[in-house]
C-alpha positions as CSV (number, residue, x, y, z in Angstrom):
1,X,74.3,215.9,-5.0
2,X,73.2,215.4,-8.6
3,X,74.6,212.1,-11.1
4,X,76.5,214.8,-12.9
5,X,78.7,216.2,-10.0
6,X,78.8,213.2,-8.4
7,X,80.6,211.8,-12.5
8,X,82.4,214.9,-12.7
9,X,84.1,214.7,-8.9
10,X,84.6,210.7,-9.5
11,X,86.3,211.8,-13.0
12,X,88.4,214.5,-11.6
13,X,89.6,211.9,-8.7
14,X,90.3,209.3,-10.9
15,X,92.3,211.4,-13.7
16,X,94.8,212.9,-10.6
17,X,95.2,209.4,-9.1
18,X,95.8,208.2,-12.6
19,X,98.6,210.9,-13.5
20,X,100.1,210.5,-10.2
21,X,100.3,206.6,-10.6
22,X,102.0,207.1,-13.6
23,X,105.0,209.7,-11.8
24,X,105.4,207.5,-8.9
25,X,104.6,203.7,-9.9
26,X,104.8,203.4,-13.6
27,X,104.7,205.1,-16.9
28,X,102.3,202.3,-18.3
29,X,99.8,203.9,-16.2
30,X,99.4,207.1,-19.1
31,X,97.0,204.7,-20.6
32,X,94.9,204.6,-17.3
33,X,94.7,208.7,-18.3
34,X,94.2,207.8,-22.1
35,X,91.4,205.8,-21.2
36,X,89.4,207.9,-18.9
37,X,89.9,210.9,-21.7
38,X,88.6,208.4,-24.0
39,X,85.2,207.6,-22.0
40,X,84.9,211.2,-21.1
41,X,84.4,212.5,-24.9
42,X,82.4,209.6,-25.9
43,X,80.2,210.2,-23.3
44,X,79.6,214.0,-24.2
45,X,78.3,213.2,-27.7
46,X,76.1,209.3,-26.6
47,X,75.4,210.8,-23.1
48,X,76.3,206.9,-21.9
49,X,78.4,206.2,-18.9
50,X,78.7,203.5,-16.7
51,X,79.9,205.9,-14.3
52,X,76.5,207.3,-14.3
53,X,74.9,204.3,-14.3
54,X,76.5,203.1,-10.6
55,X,75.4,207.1,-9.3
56,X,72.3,206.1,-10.3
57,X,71.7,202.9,-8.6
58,X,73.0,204.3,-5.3
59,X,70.3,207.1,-5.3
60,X,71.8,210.1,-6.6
61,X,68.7,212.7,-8.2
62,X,69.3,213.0,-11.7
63,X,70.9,215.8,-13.4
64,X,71.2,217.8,-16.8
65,X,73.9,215.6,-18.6
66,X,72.6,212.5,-17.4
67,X,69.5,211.5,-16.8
């Protein structure tokens, strides 16, 4: 598995546990969401992500988006 499916699978994970934190425990937790929207596009136009940074050190082969 490549850094980017391994970001986009830990960034689909996190946004569902996010949204169902914030049905089930607490509303406050929409800005659990706003903030994982918020790394998302900034990482599309700087390519940085710490996300992809952890992948990297545990030995994931690089990918397209990052590298």
């Amino acid at each position: 598995m490549s850094i980017d499916h391994a970001v986009f699978r830990f960034a689909g994970i996190m946004v569902l546990l996010s949204v169902a934190l914030t049905y089930y425990v607490s509303p406050y937790f929409i800005w659990f969401t706003v903030f994982i929207g918020v790394n998302l596009i900034q990482s599309s136009f700087t390519g940085f992500c710490p996300a992809a940074m952890f992948f990297r050190l545990l030995g994931f082969k690089a990918g397209c988006a990052f590298k």
